[in-house]
N, C-alpha and C positions, 0 to 999 in steps of 0.2 A: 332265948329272948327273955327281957326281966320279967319281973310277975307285975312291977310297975307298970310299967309299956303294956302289956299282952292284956290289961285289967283299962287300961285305956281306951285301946281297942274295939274291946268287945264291947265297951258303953257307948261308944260313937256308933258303935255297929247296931246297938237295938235301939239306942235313941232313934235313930236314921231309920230303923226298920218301922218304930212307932211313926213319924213322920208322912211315912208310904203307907201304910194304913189309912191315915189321918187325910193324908191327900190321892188314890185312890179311887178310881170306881165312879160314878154317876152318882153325882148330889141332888139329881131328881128322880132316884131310884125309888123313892119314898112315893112318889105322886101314883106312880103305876101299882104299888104296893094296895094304895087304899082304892083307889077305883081301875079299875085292869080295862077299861076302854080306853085310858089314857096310854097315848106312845111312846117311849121314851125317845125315837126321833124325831116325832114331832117340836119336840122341845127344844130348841134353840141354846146352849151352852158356849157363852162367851169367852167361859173364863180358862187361863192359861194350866187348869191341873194335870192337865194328862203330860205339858210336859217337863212340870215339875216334880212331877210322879217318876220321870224318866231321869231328871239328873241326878233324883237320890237316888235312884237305881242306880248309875252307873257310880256315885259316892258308897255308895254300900260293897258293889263289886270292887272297887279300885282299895277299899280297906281290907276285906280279903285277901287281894292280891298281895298286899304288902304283909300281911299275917305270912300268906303263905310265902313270899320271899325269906320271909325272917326266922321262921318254922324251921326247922332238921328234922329227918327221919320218919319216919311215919306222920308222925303229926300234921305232917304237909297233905294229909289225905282231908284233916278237919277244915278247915279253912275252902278248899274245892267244894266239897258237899253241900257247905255251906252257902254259897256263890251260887249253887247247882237248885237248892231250894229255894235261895232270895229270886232268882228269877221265875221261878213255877207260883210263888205268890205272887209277881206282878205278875205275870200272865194271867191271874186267876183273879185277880182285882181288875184288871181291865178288859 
């Protein structure tokens, strides 16, 4: 693969990765933080992140995938690994 391409790639891949951080996790994780009688299901969350949390997940895996399509040899190991730990972060963010 060129070094052009595979340098593309990887920047759509941590941009996308920064994104899922960015959106991520309970935005009123903070309330329970400062006073611990507070619930955090109590709290009513309207807004749509968890599953925009999920389609850059699955944009994150599907760039992967095509790394790894385009990958020869071993190399084809990095790309998996990688897929293997984008998902154990959003598990761990949500």
């Amino acid at each position: 693969m060129k070094n052009k391409f595979r340098l593309l790639l990887w920047l759509i891949y941590l941009l996308g990765l920064l994104f899922l951080f960015l959106f991520s996790g309970n935005k009123y994780a903070w309330m329970a933080e400062i006073d611990p009688s507070v619930s955090l299901d109590s709290i009513q969350d309207n807004s749509d992140n968890n599953m925009f949390a999920f389609l850059i997940l699955c944009a994150l895996i599907g760039v992967q995938v095509l790394v790894f399509v385009l990958e020869k040899g071993m190399r084809k190991v990095i790309p998996a690994l990688i897929a293997l730990i984008t998902v154990l972060v959003y598990a761990l963010l949500n």
